[in-house]
C-alpha positions as CSV (number, residue, x, y, z in Angstrom):
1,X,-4.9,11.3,6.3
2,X,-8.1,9.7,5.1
3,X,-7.7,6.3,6.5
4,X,-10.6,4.3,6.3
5,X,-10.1,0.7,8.4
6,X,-7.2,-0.8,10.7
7,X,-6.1,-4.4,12.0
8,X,-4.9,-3.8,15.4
9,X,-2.6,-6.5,14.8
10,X,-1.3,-8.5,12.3
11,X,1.6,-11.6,11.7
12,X,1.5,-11.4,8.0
13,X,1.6,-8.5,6.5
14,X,5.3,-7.7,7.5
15,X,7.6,-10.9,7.8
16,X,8.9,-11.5,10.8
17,X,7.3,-8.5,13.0
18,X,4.0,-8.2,14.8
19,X,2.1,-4.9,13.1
20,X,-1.1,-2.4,12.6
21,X,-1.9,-2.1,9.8
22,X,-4.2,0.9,8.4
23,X,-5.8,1.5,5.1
24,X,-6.2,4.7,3.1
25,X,-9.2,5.9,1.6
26,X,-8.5,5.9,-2.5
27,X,-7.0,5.2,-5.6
28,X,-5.5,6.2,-8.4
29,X,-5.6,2.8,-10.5
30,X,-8.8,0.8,-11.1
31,X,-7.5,-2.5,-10.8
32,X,-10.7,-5.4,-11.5
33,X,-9.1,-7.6,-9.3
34,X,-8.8,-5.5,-5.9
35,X,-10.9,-6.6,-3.0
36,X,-11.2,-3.2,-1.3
37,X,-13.6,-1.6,-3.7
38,X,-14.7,0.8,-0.8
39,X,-11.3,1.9,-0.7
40,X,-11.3,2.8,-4.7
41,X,-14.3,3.8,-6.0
42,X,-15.2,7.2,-6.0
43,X,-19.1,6.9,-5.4
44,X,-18.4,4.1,-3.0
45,X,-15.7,6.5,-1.0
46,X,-18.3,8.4,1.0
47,X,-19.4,5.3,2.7
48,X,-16.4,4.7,4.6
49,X,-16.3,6.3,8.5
50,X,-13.2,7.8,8.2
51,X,-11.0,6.5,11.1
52,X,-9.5,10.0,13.0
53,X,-5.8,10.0,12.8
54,X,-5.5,10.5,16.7
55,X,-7.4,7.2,17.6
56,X,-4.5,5.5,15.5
57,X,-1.8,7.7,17.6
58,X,-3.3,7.1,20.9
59,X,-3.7,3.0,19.8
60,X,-0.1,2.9,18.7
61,X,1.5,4.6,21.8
62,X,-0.9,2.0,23.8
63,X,1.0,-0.5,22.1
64,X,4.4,0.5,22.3
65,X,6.9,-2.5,23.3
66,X,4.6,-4.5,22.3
67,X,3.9,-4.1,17.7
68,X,7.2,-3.5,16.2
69,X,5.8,-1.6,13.3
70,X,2.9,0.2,11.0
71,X,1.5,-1.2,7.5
72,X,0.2,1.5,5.4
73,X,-2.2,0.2,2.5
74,X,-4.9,1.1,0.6
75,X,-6.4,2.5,-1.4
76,X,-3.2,4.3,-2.8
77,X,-1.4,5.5,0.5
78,X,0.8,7.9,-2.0
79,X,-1.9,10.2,-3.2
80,X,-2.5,11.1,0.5
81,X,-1.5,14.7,0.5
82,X,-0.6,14.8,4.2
83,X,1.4,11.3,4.1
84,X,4.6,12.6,4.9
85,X,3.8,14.2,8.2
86,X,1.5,11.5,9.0
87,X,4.7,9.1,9.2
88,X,6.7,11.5,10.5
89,X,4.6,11.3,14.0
90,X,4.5,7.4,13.5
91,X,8.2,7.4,13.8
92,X,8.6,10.2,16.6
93,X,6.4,7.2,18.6
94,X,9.3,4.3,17.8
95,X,7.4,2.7,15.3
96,X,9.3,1.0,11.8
97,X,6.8,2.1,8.8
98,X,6.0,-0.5,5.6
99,X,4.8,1.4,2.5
100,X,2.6,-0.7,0.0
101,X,2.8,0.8,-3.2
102,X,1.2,0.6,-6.6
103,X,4.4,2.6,-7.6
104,X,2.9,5.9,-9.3
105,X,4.4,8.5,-7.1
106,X,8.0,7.9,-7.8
107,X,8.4,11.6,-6.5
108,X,6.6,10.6,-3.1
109,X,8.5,7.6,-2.9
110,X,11.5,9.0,-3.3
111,X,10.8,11.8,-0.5
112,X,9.6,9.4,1.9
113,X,12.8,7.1,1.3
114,X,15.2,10.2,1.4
115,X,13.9,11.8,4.9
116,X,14.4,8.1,6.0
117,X,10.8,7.9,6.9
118,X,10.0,4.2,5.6
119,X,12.0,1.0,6.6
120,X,10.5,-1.1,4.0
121,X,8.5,-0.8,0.6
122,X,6.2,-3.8,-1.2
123,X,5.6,-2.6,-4.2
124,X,2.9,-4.0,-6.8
125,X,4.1,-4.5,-10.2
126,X,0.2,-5.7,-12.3
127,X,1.9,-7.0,-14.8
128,X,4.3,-6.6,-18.0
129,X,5.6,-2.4,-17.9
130,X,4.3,-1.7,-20.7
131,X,1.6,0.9,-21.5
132,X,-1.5,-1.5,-23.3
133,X,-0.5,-4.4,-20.7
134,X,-1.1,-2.1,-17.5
135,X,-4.0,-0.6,-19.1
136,X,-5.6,-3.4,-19.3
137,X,-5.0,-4.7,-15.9
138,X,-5.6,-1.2,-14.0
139,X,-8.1,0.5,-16.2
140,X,-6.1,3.5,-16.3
141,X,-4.8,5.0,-19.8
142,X,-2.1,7.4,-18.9
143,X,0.9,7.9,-20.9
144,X,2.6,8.9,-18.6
145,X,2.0,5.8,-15.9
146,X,4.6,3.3,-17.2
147,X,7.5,5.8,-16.9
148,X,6.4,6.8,-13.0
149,X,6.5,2.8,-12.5
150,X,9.9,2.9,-13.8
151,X,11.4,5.7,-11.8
152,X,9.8,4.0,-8.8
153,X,12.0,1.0,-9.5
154,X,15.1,3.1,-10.0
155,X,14.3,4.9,-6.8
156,X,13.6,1.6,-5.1
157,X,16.8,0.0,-6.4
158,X,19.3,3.1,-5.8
159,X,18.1,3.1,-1.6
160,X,19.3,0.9,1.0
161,X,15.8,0.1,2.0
162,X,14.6,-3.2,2.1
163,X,11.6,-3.7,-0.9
164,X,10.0,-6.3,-2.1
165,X,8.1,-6.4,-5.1
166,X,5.1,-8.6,-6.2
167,X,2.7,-9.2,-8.8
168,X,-1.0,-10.7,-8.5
169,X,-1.9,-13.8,-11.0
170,X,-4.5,-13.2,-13.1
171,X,-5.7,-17.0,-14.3
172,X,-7.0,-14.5,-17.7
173,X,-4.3,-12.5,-17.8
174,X,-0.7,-13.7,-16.3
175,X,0.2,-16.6,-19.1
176,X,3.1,-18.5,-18.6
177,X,5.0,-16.1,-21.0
178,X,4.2,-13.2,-19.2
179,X,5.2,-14.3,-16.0
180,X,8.2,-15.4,-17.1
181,X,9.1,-12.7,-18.4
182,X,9.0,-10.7,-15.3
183,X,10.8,-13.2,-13.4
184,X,13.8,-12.3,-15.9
185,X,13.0,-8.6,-15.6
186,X,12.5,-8.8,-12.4
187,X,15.8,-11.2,-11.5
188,X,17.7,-8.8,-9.6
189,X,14.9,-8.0,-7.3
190,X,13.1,-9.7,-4.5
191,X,10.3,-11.2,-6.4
192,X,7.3,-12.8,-5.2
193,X,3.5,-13.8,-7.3
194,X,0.7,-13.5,-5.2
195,X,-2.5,-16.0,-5.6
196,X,-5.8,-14.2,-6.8
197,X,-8.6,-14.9,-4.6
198,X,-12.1,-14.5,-5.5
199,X,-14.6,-13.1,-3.6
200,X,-15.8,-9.0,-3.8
201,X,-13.9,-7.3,-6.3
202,X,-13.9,-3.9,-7.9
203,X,-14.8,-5.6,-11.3
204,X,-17.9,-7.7,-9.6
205,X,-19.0,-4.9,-7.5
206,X,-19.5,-2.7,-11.1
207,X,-20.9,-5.8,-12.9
208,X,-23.7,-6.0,-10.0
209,X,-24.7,-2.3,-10.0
């Protein structure tokens, strides 16, 4: 696992449980708005001393009894080829596992979710599912990335695990028709819009090189 930066413990990035949280190195989307730029682009990558997984082991079995669970961010956690076992030993120590998701690895997700190896997803949905909207939010033009965003919701809804998902506001992008729209998409779900905060972005960090 490439894992690039933990919080030894955290209140608010799981509700209701004390947690570490780590972050993976890269991305598959190239989201403007994301304030881990070091964690997503490529030339920027090498930069980041890659934390060892067994200094996050031997942390987490310092801390049993005392964090109730594991974030794991990024970055994309589900491009990580070596994810899967990675959790597996997280769990062998006791721990409950959070997945945050961008959603385009439905196959990954749906591993992880059958083999029981994740107690709860948060999964970002950038905006309307539709191919020229998520384009223009994540920089990526793949045909094929709306459908895998889909699938990840049917994977998500069809489990008994706990998810949440959540969209970013854009002030130049998330119009009051747009959000409500995915509120009515999105009715059946739990639902939640997240502020945007400035400060170093992936989108200011290219416009200043």
């Amino acid at each position: 696992m490439k894992i690039a930066s933990l919080i030894k413990q955290s209140f608010i990035d799981w509700e209701g449980k004390t947690v570490a949280v780590i972050f993976t190195n890269g991305c598959n989307f190239r989201c403007g708005y994301c304030h881990n730029p070091s964690l997503v682009l490529p030339h920027l990558l090498p930069e980041s001393e890659l934390i060892p997984e067994e200094t996050i082991f031997e942390y987490l079995h310092s801390r049993k009894g005392w964090l109730d669970g594991l974030v794991i961010t990024g970055g994309e956690p589900t491009i990580q080829p070596d994810l899967i076992d990675f959790i597996k030993k997280i769990k062998q120590l006791g721990y409950q596992v959070k997945l945050d998701t961008n959603g385009s690895r439905p196959d990954v997700l749906e591993n992880l979710l059958n083999r029981q190896l994740i107690d709860y997803v948060a999964m970002d949905i950038k905006t309307l599912i539709k191919r020229e909207s998520y384009r223009k939010v994540t920089g990526i033009n793949n045909g094929d990335m709306i459908q895998h965003i889909k699938d990840s919701l049917d994977v998500l809804r069809s489990s008994s695990v706990k998810y949440q998902l959540r969209t970013t506001v854009l002030p130049d992008h998330h119009s009051p028709f747009v959000i409500n729209k995915l509120k009515a998409q999105l009715s059946n779900d739990e639902y939640v819009l997240q502020e945007f905060r400035e400060g170093e972005t992936v989108e200011s960090h290219l416009i200043n090189c």
